[in-house]
N, C-alpha and C positions, 0 to 999 in steps of 0.2 A: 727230606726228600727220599723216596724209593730208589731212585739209580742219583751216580755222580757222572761227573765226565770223565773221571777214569771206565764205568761200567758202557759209557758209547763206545770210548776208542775200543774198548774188550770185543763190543758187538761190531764194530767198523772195521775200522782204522785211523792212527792218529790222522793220515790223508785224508780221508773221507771228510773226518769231522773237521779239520782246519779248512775244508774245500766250502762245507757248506756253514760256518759258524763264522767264519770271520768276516762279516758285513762291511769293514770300514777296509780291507785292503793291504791290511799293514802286515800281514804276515802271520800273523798270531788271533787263535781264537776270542772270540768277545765275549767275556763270563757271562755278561750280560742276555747275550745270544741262548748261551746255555741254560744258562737259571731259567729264563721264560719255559725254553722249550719242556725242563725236566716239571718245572710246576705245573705245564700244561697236563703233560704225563699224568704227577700224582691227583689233580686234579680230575681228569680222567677216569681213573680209576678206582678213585674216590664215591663217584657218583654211582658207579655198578657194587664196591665195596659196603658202601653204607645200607644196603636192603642186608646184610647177613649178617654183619661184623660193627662192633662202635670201633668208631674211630677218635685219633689217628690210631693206629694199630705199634703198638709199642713193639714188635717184634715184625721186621719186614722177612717174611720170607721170598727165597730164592726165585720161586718164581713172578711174584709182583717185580720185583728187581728187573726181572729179566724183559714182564711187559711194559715197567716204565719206560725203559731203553728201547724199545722197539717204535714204543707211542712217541718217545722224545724226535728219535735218529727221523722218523717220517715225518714229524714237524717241522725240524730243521732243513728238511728239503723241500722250501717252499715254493720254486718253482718247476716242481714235478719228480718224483722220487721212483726210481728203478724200480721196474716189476718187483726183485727180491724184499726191497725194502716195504714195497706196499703188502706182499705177502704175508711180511715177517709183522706188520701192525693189524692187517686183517685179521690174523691168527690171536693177535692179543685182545683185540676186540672181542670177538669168537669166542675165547677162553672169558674175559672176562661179563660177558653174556649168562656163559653156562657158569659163572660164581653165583651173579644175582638170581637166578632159577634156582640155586641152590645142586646142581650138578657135579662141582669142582668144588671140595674142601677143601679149605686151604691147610687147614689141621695146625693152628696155631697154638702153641704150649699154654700160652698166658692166660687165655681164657678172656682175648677177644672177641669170641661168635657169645652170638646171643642164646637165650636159654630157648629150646624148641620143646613142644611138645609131638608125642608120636603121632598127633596128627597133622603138623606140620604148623601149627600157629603159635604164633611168637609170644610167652608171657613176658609182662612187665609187670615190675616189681616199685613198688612207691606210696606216695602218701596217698590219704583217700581223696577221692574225687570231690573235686568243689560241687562240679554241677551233678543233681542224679536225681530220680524223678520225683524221690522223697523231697526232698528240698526245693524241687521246682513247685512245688504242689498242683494247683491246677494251668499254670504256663505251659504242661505237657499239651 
């Protein structure tokens, strides 16, 4: 996962997040509450990630962290989330927008981004092609 539930109460408070995580009543957050919400997150961000970068990204930087937690904290508040909070997920959407346009690098060490060329198209690298018009002969 990109954030824990230590990285919410970082962004909240442990109030905040016992106010809106603990479905059953008893006093205490529902892991269960939280796992969905943070998978929703990486999931999330997953879908704007995968146009730049392979995935999963073996090195989370600081900033994915910071929009899982914002995507998590605004899912957890399902019936209706405080302007700031809606702000603070608008803003990670927004960001994570301008990743897949390619706007925001995330400047990963590992050598997660894919290989570009200077005119902005992506090679791939791999076995030769089964289908290709040689081999199709006249089905072209």
């Amino acid at each position: 996962m990109y954030a824990t539930e230590q990285d919410l109460i970082d962004l909240a408070s442990e109030e905040e997040i016992l106010m809106i995580a603990d479905r059953d009543g008893d006093g205490t957050v529902d892991p269960d509450v939280i796992s969905a919400a943070l998978a929703y997150a990486d999931n999330t961000i997953n879908g704007y990630l995968a146009v730049r970068y392979r995935l999963p990204l073996n090195e989370v930087p600081e900033l994915v962290r910071s929009w899982a937690a914002s995507i998590a904290r605004y899912r957890l508040h399902r019936d209706g989330a405080p302007e700031h909070v809606v702000r603070d997920w608008k803003s990670a959407v927004s960001d994570l927008k301008e990743v897949a346009r390619g706007n925001i690098d995330l400047s990963i060490a590992d050598g997660s981004q894919p290989t570009t060329s200077s005119n902005g198209t992506v090679s791939i690298e791999g076995s030769e092609p089964v289908f290709t018009k040689e081999k199709l002969g006249g089905w072209l």
